[in-house]
C-alpha positions as CSV (number, residue, x, y, z in Angstrom):
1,X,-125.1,-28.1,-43.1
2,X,-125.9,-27.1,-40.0
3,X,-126.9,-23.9,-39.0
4,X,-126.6,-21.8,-35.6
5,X,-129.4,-19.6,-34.2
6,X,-128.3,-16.3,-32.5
7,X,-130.7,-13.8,-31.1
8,X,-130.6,-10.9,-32.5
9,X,-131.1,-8.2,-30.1
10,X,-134.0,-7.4,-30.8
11,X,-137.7,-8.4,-30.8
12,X,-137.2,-9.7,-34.8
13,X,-137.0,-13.0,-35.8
14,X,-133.5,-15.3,-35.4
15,X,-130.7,-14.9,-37.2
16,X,-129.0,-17.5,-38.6
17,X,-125.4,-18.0,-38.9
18,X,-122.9,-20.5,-40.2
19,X,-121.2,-22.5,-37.3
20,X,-117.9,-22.4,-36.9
21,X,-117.3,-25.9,-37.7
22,X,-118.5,-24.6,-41.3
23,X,-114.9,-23.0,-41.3
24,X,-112.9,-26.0,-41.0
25,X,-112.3,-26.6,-44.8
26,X,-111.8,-22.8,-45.5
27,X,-108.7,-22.9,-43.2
28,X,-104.9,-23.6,-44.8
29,X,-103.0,-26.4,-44.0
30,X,-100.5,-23.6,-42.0
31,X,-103.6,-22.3,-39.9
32,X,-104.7,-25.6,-39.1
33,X,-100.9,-27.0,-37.9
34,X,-100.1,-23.4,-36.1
35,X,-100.9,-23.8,-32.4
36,X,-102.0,-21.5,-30.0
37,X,-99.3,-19.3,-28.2
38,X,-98.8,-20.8,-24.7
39,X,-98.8,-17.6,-22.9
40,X,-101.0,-15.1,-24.8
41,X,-104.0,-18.0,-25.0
42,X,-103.9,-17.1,-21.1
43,X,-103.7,-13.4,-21.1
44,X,-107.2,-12.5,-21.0
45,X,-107.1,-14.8,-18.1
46,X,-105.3,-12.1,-15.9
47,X,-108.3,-9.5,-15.7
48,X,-109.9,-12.1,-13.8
49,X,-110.7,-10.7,-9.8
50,X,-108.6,-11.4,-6.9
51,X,-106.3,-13.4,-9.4
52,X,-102.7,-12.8,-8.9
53,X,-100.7,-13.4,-12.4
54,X,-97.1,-14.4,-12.7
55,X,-98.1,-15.4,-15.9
56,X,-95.9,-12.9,-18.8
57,X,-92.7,-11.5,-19.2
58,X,-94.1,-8.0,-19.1
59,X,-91.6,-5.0,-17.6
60,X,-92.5,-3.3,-14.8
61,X,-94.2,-0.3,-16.0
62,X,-92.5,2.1,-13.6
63,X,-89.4,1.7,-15.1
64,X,-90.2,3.1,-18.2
65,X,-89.4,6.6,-18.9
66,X,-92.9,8.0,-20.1
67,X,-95.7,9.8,-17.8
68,X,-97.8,11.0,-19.6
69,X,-98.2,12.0,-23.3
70,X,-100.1,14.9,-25.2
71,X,-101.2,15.4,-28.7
72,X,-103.6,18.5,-30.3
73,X,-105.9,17.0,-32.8
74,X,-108.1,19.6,-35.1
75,X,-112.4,19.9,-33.8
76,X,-114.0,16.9,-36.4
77,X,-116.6,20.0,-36.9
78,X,-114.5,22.8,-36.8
79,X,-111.1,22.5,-38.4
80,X,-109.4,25.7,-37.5
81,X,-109.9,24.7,-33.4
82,X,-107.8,22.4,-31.8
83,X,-108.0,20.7,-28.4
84,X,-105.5,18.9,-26.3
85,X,-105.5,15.1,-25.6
86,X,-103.4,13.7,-22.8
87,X,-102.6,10.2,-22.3
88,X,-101.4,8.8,-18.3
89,X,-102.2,7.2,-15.5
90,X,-103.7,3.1,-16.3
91,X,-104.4,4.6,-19.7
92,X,-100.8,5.0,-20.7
93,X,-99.8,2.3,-18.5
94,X,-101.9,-0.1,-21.0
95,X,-100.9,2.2,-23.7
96,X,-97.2,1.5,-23.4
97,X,-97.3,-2.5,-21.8
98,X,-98.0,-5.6,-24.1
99,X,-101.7,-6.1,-24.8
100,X,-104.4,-8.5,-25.9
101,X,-103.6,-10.0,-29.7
102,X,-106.6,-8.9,-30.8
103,X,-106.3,-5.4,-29.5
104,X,-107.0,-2.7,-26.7
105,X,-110.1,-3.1,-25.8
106,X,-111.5,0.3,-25.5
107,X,-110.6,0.7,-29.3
108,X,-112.3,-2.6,-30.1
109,X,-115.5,-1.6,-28.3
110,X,-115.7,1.4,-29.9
111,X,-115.6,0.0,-33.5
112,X,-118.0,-2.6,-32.5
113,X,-119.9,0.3,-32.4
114,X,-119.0,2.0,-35.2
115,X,-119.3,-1.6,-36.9
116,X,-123.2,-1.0,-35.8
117,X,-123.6,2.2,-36.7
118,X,-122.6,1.9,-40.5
119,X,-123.2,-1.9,-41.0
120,X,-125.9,-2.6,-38.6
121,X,-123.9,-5.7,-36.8
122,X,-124.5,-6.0,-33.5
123,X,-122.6,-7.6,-30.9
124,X,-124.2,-11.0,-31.0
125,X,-124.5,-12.3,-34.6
126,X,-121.2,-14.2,-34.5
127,X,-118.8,-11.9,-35.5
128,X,-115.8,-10.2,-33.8
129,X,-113.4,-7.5,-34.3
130,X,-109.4,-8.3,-34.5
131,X,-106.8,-4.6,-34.8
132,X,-104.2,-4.7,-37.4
133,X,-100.9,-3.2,-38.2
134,X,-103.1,-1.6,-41.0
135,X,-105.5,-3.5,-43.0
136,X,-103.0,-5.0,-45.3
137,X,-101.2,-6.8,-42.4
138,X,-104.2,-8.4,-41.8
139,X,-105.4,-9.1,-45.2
140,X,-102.0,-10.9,-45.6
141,X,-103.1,-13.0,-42.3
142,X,-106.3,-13.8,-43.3
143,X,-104.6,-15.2,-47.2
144,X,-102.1,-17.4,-45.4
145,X,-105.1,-18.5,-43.2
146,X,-107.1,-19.7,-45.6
147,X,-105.2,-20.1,-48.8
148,X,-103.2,-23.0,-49.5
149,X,-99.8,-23.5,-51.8
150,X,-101.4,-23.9,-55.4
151,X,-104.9,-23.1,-54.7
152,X,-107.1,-20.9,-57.1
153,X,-108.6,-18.1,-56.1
154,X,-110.7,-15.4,-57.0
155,X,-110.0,-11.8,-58.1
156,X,-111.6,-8.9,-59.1
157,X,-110.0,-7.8,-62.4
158,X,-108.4,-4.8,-62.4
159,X,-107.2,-5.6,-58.4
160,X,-105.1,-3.8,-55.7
161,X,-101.4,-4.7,-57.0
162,X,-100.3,-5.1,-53.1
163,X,-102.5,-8.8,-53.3
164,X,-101.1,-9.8,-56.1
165,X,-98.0,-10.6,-54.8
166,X,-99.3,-12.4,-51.8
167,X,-101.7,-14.9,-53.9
168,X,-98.3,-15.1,-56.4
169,X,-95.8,-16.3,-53.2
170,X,-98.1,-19.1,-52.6
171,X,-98.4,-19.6,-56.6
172,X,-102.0,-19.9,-56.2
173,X,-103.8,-19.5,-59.7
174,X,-105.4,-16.1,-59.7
175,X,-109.1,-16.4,-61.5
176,X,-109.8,-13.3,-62.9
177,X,-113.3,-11.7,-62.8
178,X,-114.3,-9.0,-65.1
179,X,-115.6,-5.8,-63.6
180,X,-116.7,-2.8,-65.1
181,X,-118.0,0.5,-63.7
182,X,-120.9,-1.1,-61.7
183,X,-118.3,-3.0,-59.9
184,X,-117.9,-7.1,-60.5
185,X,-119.5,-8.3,-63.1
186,X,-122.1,-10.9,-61.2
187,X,-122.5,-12.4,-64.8
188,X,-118.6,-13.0,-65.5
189,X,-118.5,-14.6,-61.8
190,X,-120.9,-17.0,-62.3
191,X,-119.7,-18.1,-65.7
192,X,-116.1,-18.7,-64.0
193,X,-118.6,-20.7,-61.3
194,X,-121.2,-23.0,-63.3
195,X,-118.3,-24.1,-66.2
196,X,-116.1,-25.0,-63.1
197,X,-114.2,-28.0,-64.3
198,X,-115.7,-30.9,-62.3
199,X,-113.0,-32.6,-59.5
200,X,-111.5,-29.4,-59.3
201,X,-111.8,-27.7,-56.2
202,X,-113.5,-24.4,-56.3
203,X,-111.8,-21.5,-55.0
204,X,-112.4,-20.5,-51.4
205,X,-112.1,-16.9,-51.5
206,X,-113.2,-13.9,-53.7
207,X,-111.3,-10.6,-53.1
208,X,-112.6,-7.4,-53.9
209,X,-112.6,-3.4,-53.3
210,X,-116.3,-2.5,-53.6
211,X,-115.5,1.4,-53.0
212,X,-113.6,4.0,-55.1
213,X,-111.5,0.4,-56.1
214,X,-108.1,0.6,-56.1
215,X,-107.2,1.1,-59.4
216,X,-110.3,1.5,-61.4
217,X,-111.9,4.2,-58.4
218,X,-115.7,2.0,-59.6
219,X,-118.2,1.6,-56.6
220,X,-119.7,-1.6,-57.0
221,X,-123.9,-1.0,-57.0
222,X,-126.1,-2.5,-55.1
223,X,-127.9,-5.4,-57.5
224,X,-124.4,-6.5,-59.0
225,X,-123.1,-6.7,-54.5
226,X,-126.2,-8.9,-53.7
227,X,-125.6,-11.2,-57.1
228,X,-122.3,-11.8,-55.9
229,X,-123.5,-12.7,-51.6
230,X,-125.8,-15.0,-53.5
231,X,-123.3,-16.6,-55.7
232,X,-121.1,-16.8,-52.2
233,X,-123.7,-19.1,-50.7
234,X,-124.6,-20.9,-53.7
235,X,-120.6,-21.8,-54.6
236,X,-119.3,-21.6,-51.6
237,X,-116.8,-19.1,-51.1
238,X,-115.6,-16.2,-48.5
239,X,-115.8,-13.0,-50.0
240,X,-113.1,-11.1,-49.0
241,X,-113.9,-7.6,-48.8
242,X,-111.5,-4.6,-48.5
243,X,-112.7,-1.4,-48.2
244,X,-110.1,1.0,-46.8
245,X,-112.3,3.7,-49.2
246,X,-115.9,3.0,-47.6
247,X,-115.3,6.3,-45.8
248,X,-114.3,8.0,-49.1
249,X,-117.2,8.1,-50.7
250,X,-118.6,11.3,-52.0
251,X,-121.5,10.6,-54.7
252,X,-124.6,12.0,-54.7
253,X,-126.4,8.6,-54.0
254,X,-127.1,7.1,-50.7
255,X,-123.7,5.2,-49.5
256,X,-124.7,1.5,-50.6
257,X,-124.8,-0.7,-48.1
258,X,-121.8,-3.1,-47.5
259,X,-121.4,-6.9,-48.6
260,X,-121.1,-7.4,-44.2
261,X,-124.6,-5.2,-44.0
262,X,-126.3,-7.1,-47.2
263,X,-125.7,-10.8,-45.7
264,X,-127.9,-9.6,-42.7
265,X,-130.7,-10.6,-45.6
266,X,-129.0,-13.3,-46.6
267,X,-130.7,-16.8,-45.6
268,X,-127.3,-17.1,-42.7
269,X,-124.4,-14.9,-42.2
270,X,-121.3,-15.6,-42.6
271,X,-119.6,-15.8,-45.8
272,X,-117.6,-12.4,-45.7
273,X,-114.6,-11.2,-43.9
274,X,-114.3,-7.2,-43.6
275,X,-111.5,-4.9,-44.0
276,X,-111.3,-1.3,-42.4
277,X,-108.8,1.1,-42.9
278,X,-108.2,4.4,-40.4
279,X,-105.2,5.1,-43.0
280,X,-107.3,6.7,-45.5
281,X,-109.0,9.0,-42.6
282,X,-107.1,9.6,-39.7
283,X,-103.2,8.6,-40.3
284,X,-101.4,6.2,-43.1
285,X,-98.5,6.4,-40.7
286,X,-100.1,5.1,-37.9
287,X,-100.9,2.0,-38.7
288,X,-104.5,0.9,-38.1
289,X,-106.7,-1.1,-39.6
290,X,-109.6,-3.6,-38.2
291,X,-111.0,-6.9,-39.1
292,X,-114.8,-8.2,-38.7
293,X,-116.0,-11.5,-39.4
294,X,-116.8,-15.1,-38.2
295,X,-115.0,-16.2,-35.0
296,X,-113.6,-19.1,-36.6
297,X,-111.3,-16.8,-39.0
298,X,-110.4,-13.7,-36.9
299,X,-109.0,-16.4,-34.6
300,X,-107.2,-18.2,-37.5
301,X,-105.3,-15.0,-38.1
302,X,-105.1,-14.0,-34.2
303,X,-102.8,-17.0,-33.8
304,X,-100.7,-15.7,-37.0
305,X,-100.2,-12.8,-35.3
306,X,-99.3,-14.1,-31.5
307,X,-96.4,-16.0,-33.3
308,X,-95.3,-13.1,-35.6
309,X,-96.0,-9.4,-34.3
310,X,-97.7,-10.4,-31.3
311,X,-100.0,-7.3,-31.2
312,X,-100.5,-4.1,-33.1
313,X,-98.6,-1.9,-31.1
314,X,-100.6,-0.5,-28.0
315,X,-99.4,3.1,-28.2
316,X,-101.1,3.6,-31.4
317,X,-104.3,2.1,-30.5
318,X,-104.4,4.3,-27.2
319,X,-103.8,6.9,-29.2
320,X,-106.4,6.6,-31.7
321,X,-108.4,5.2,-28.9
322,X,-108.4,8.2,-27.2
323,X,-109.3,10.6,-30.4
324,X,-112.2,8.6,-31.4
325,X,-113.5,8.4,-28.1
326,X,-113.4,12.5,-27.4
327,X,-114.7,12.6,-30.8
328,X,-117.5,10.3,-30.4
329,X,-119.8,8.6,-33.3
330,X,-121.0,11.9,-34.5
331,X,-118.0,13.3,-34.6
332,X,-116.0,10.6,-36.0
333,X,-119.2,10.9,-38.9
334,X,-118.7,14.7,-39.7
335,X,-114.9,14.6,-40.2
336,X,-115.5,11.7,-42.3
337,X,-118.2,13.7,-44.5
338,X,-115.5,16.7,-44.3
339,X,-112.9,15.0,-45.9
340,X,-115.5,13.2,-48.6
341,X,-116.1,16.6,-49.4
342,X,-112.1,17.3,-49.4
343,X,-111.6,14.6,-52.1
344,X,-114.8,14.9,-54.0
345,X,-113.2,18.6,-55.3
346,X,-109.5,16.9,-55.7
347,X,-111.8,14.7,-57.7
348,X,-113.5,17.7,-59.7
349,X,-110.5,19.5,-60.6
350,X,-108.7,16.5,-62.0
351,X,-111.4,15.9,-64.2
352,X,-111.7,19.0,-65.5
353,X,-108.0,18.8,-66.3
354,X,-108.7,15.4,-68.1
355,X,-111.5,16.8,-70.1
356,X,-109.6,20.2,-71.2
357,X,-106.2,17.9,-71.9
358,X,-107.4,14.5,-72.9
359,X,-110.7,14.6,-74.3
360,X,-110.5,12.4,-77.7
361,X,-107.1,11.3,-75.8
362,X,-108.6,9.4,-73.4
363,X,-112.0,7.5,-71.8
364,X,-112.4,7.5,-68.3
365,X,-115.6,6.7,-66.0
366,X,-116.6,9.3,-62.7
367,X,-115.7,7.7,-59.4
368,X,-117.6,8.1,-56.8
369,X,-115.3,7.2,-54.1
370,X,-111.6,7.0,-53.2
371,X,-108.7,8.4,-54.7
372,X,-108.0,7.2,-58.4
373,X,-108.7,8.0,-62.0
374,X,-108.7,4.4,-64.2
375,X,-108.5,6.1,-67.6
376,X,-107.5,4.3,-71.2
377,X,-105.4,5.7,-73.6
378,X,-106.5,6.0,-77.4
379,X,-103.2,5.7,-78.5
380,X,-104.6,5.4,-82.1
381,X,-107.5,6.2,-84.3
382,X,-107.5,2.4,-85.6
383,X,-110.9,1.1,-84.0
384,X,-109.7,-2.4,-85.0
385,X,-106.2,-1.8,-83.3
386,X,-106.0,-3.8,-80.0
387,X,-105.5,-0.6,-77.7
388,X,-101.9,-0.5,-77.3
389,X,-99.8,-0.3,-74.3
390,X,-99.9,2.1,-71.6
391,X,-96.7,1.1,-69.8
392,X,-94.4,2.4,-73.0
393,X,-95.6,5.7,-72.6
394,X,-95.9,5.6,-69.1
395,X,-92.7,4.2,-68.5
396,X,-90.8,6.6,-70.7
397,X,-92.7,9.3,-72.6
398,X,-94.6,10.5,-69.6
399,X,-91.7,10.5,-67.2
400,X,-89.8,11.6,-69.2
401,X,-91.4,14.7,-70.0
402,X,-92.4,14.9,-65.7
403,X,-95.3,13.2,-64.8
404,X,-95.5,10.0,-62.7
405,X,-98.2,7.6,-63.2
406,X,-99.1,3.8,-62.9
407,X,-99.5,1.8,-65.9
408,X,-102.2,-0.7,-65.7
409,X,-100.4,-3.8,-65.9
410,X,-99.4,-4.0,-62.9
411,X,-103.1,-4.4,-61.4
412,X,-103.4,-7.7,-63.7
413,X,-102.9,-10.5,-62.4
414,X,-101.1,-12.0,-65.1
415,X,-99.3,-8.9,-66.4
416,X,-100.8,-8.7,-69.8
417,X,-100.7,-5.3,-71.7
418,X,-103.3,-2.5,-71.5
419,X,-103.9,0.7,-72.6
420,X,-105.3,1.5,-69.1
421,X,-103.3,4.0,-66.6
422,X,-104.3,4.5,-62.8
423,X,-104.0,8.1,-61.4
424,X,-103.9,9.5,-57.7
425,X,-105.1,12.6,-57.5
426,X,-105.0,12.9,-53.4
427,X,-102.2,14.9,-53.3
428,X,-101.0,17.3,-56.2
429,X,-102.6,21.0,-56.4
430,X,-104.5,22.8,-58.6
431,X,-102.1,24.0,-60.1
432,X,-99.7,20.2,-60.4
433,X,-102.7,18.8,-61.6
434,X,-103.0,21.7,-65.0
435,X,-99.2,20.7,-65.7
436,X,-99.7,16.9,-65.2
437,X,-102.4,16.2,-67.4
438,X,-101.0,18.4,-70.1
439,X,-97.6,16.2,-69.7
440,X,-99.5,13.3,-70.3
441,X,-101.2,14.7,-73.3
442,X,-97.8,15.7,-75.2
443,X,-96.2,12.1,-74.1
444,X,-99.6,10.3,-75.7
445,X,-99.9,12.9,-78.3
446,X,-96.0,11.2,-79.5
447,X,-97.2,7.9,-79.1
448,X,-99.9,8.7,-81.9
449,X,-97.9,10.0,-84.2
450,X,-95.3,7.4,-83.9
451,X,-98.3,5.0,-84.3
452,X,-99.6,6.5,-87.8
């Protein structure tokens, strides 16, 4: 294989990256038929000086209605103040007209940044930044670019339920890998790997949730994130890594670094493709969500989007373009570490709800991040009993008596039963929270004693 050399920056030694030719057998048969779109392919073309475009179909900007447009947003460093934004002139002109696929560019540039800041990527390793309709919008792209009809591929196991269906429309064969509180377990991975039956193709991919995952709320430590980068170069796969909770983290450890930082001391980089989310932190409703990784991919699922959505809608990006720039890094970091804060005493009162209702009930680990209790029920006293079923008394006991929860199964792959249950605990009070848990303790409490 041959590898690229890419200054770094910096006075260090080179840095070594995959080239994009190394992509070509990671790409779908549907990314590799799908052309590029005649007229966006030419769009960046029209910044070009002195050049005179008759290029797009774009109306005339001074026929729409809008001149200018104002928002409040709270101080990132004092709540209770507010200040006021306002959008016009070429700002709003871009904000309302059609735009680059990959995104407005003042947005981009600042998450390049941002992508520095937190990750330590700069500019020149390789690696580019494509906007999303949220990060699930592109995580959908990026499946579609690289998976093909049939395929296996590789899952942490519990996962995010909104990938399951996406790997289950293209009937791919879902490998599950076992995870556990530290996150995936490296061991289980390379099992799955080395016993790999031979003239079967490997899988290509490897999704996973390293922060506060969605359902189990594990972070995955540092040791068991650079077993599985190594087992990435070694088997040769893409780790897909989505981490719409990276900004949610509230332990009392340093953040761990992410799988896009750890490559950095990988022998070449490469072999991940990132997921942000601004849902989690600045709007769900809004839409936003970025991509970062090799060239080769982001364009993959660029062209997707030029033939589907054409762009994430520009008004949103200015928008959130112009918060983040007023804010600036260090703002953007202490309304981030505010709302860690926020969550990390949602997270405390929960608990304490779970161990004055469900202790002997139920076994849950601490997350550190995110949103989520992943808790199992002890439906029975039998140690030799296989756990039961959480989604009976989810489904029925628990609502039924007026709490609402998630039973496990649905974050297996191949909906088997489990005593597990996934909780949010993001939005109910103090006071929801006392009532909930003591629901679900007289709807398990029933299950036991129908079980005796």
């Amino acid at each position: 294989m041959t590898i690229t050399s890419e200054g770094t920056g910096t006075s260090g030694p080179q840095l070594k990256r995959l080239p994009d030719a190394y992509y070509d057998s990671f790409l779908s048969d549907l990314a590799k038929e799908r052309r590029p779109s005649p007229i966006r392919s030419l769009m960046p073309l029209e910044r070009t000086p002195g050049l005179i475009s008759l290029l797009a179909g774009k109306p005339n900007a001074s026929t729409f209605p809008f001149s200018s447009l104002s928002f409040n947003a709270r101080s990132p460093t004092h709540p209770d103040e507010e200040s006021t934004l306002t959008i016009d002139g070429a700002e709003l002109e871009q904000g309302l007209q059609y735009g680059d696929t990959a995104g407005l560019k003042s947005l981009l540039d600042w998450i390049q940044g941002l992508q520095e800041l937190n990750h330590g990527r700069k500019k020149d390793e390789g690696w580019r930044i494509s906007i999303g309709s949220g990060s699930q919008d592109l995580i959908y792209k990026a499946v579609h670019a690289m998976v093909n009809p049939g395929e296996p591929v590789l899952v942490e196991s519990p996962v995010y339920a909104g990938v399951i269906p996406m790997f289950h429309s293209l009937h791919c064969e879902q490998i599950e890998v076992e995870t556990d509180a530290q996150g995936i377990r490296s061991s289980s991975l390379r099992i799955i790997l080395e016993q790999w039956p031979a003239g079967k193709p490997k899988p290509k991919v490897l999704y996973t949730v390293p922060y506060g995952c969605n359902p189990t709320g594990m972070t995955a430590t540092l040791q068991r994130r650079k077993e599985v980068l190594q087992l990435a170069r070694e088997h040769n796969f893409i780790i897909l890594e989505d981490d719409p909770y990276f900004y949610l983290y509230y332990g009392k450890a340093p953040r761990y670094p992410s799988y896009f930082a750890l490559e950095l001391e990988e022998p070449e980089v490469g072999h991940v493709l990132r997921f942000d989310s601004l849902s989690k932190v600045l709007s769900a409703g809004i839409r936003i969500g970025f991509a970062s990784g090799p060239e080769a991919l982001l364009k993959a699922i660029d062209q997707h989007t030029a033939t589907s959505n054409l762009q994430t809608s520009s008004l949103t990006q200015a928008v959130v373009s112009k918060l983040l720039h007023s804010w600036g890094y260090d703002g953007f970091t202490a309304h981030i570490e505010r709302i860690s804060s926020f969550y990390a005493e949602k997270r405390d009162i929960f608990e304490h709800a779970m161990k004055k209702y469900l202790t002997g009930l139920a076994e849950w680990s601490t997350p550190e991040a995110g949103m989520f209790f992943w808790f199992k029920l002890l439906l029975t006293d039998d140690p030799e009993a296989d756990g039961g079923d959480s989604q009976v008394v989810i489904r029925t006991k628990a609502f039924e008596k007026g709490v609402l929860a998630l039973p496990g199964t649905v974050f297996l792959p191949n909906g088997r039963q489990t005593p597990y249950v996934r909780a949010s605990f993001s939005l109910a009070t103090e006071e929801e929270v006392d009532k909930a848990i003591q629901r679900l303790r007289d709807a398990i409490l029933e299950a036991r004693a129908e079980n005796v």
